[in-house]
C-alpha angles and dihedrals in degrees: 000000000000097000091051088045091052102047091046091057087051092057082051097049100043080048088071097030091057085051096048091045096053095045089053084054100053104030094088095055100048089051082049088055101037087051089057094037092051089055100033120022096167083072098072095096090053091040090054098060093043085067104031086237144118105240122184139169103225132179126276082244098061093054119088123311098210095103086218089060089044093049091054088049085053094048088054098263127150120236123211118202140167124230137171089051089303103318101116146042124235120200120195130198125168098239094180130343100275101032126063116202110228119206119188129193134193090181141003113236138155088270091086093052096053089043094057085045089051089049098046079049099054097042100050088054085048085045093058086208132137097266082236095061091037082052095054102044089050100045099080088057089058126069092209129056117275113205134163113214139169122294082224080052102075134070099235129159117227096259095053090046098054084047092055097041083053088056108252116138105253106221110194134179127195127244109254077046091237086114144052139158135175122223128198116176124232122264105252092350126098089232132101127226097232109201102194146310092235119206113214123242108285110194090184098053122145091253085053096043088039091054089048096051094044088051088044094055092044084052094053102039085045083056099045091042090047082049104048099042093057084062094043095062088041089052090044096052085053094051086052085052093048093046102047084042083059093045085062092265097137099176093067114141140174130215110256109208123162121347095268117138092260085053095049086042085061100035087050084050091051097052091047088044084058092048101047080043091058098035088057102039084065095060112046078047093059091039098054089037087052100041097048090047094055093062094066105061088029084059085051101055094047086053097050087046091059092045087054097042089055091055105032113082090181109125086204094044083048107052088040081055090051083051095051092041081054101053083041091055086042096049091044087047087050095054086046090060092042094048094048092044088048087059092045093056096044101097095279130329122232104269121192094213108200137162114272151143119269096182088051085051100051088050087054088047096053089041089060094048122125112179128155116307084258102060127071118195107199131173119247096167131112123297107277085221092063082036118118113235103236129192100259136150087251088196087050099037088047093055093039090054087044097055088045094066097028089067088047099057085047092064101023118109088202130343137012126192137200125216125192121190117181111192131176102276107011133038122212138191126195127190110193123185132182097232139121090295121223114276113249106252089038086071099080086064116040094085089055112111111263096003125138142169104228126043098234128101099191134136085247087066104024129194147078107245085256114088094076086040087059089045086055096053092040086052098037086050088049095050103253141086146250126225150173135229140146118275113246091188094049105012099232126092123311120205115198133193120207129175141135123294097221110049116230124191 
């Protein structure tokens, strides 16, 4: 398809530059006509047959009716026509503003070339000017070089150089036939008039070779980029797909069309998004089943404890029955973790997003603290009365900031403080302890469900490897963000929240 396109643009091409070449070779000689016409029109029958030509002046009606091809008339250019079904050439040249001067050929010869020498001849003695100065006014009109040069000068045999020194214009065409020129010698000089040399039309020319490349690369780079564009959107609409699939979206789905490698790439993606859906979808299914059923008989055994706690006077059978009341309320505690972390990974919960005050909500969470005798959480924040209302989940943004400082008391030796920042466009909440801190390469897996960092489950310890993991999701539904570092006012880990002040759906 290129290469017909290209060929195609190089007949165009070759069309107007034809057209262009052989105005440039007759637009000398009609200027030259129109000149002696304007100052004697009685000359056009000598003239005519100077030529072998019909020349005719003609009115501005009877030229061409496109209004492109008027308006170049108007602007001095020459028009070149065909009449008598192509048998003939038409010239036209504007001659005054209301006349048009009409040259017709049968056949192209060397006669029009020695009867524009003749001419140029003729009007530089009527001229009286220096032939230099008479060259150089006349060469714009011609679309090929005027020179005078030396009669020793040229290479003539003796019978073309009798001819020229009798005055007959001497019309010569090299041998490979890419060049001609015509030569009239100067009345009393030893110089010639050269008219030319001429280069023959050259259709394969650089310009033309350089138009066509230049077509054939634009056509190219039109095709690859139409190519690659058309990959492009299709990439970018799976990538839309990935990225909303990773955002919890499990419905995400891409557009299969055709078999191409793009289609089977999306077709491969839908089948593994089904199968993470429904794998899933398992899974929340037997954690909430599993998780609602334990209450029950967890409910029943509480029950059947402080049945047994209002009859048994036993100190022993008492404290092993406190011990019992404490794992219940630990495994309750436990289902309730798994059950909130199951919504919160279900796609998106249904949050009931309100003005309200963070700081405010970060006092009442460290009101409500209730760490080991030997920790104290204070709040060291801005004044919730200075403090920005933001858009937040207050239920969500309440338990995130309580498990963030529940897990601190856990692992603090002393103290543990809770900093809330409100900008103007985040809002950020930091819980600081003075604990043992979180090892470096450790920070990348603490908010991992069920990870911890050291292998124990005891009261001591206390969790279930799911309350950062709970952070994570609140943060992640409100747009931000949760992370670890180490404390430089108390030297343990510090746990940040971090999220937009204005919520966007």
């Amino acid at each position: 398809m290129v290469t017909v396109i290209s060929i195609a643009a190089l007949q165009l091409v070759n069309v107007v530059r034809t057209a262009q070449f052989n105005e440039n070779m007759v637009g000398g000689s009609l200027f030259l006509l129109a000149q002696r016409l304007r100052q004697d029109p009685a000359a056009i029958d000598e003239l005519s047959a100077r030529f072998d030509a019909d020349i005719r002046i003609i009115p501005l009606s009877e030229g061409p009716d496109d209004e492109y091809q008027r308006d170049r008339l108007a602007r001095g250019q020459v028009l070149i026509d065909s009449a008598n079904e192509g048998r003939t050439a038409r010239l036209l040249q504007t001659l005054n503003p209301d006349q048009l001067l009409e040259v017709q050929l049968d056949t192209v010869t060397e006669i029009q070339a020695q009867a524009t020498a003749y001419l140029l001849l003729e009007d530089w003695q009527r001229s009286g000017t220096e032939i230099h100065d008479f060259i150089q006014t006349m060469q714009p009109h011609f679309g090929f070089p005027l020179s005078v040069v030396p009669m020793d000068q040229l290479t003539l045999s003796e019978g073309d150089y009798a001819r020229i020194q009798y005055g007959d214009v001497l019309a010569r065409i090299s041998i490979e036939g890419r060049q001609a020129e015509a030569l009239a010698k100067l009345p009393g000089r030893p110089q010639a008039l050269r008219l030319g040399p001429i280069e023959a039309f050259n259709p394969y020319s650089w310009q033309a070779i350089a138009v066509i490349t230049l077509i054939v690369f634009m056509m190219l780079g039109l095709g690859v980029y139409w190519v690659v564009n058309s990959f492009q959107l299709r990439l970018s609409k799976l990538e839309q797909a990935t990225s909303r699939l990773a955002q919890g979206h499990l419905n995400a789905r891409v557009a299969i069309h055709g078999t191409d490698p793009v289609s089977r790439l999306g077709l491969a993606f839908n089948k593994m998004a089904e199968h993470i859906q429904r794998l899933i979808s398992i899974q929340r299914e037997m954690v909430r089943a599993v998780s609602h059923e334990l209450r029950t008989p967890v409910a029943r055994i509480r029950f059947g404890v402080q049945i047994i706690e209002d009859v048994a006077d036993d100190p022993f059978v008492t404290k092993q029955l406190n011990g019992m009341d404490s794992d219940i309320q630990e495994l309750d505690e436990l289902i309730d973790e798994i059950l909130t972390y199951a919504r919160l990974e279900e796609g998106g919960p249904l949050l009931d997003f309100q003005d309200a005050n963070v700081a405010d909500l970060a006092v009442q969470v460290v009101e409500e603290a209730r760490p080991p005798q030997q920790v104290s959480v204070r709040y060291v924040g801005m004044d919730p009365a200075d403090a920005s209302h933001a858009e937040i989940e207050p239920r969500y943004i309440h338990r995130a900031i309580q498990n963030l400082v529940g897990n601190a008391g856990r692992y603090a030796r002393s103290a543990v403080q809770v900093n809330c920042v409100i900008g103007p466009d985040t809002c950020r909440v930091d819980v600081e302890d003075d604990g043992p801190g979180i090892p470096e390469n450790e920070w990348s897996r603490v908010f991992t469900p069920f990870a911890r960092l050291d292998d124990s489950r005891t009261r001591s310890s206390g969790g279930y490897g799911l309350g950062l993991s709970i952070v994570r999701r609140i943060a992640y539904w409100h747009g931000g963000r949760a992370l670890v570092g180490r404390s430089e006012a108390l030297g343990g880990a510090r746990f940040s929240l971090i999220w937009p002040r204005r919520h966007q759906d």
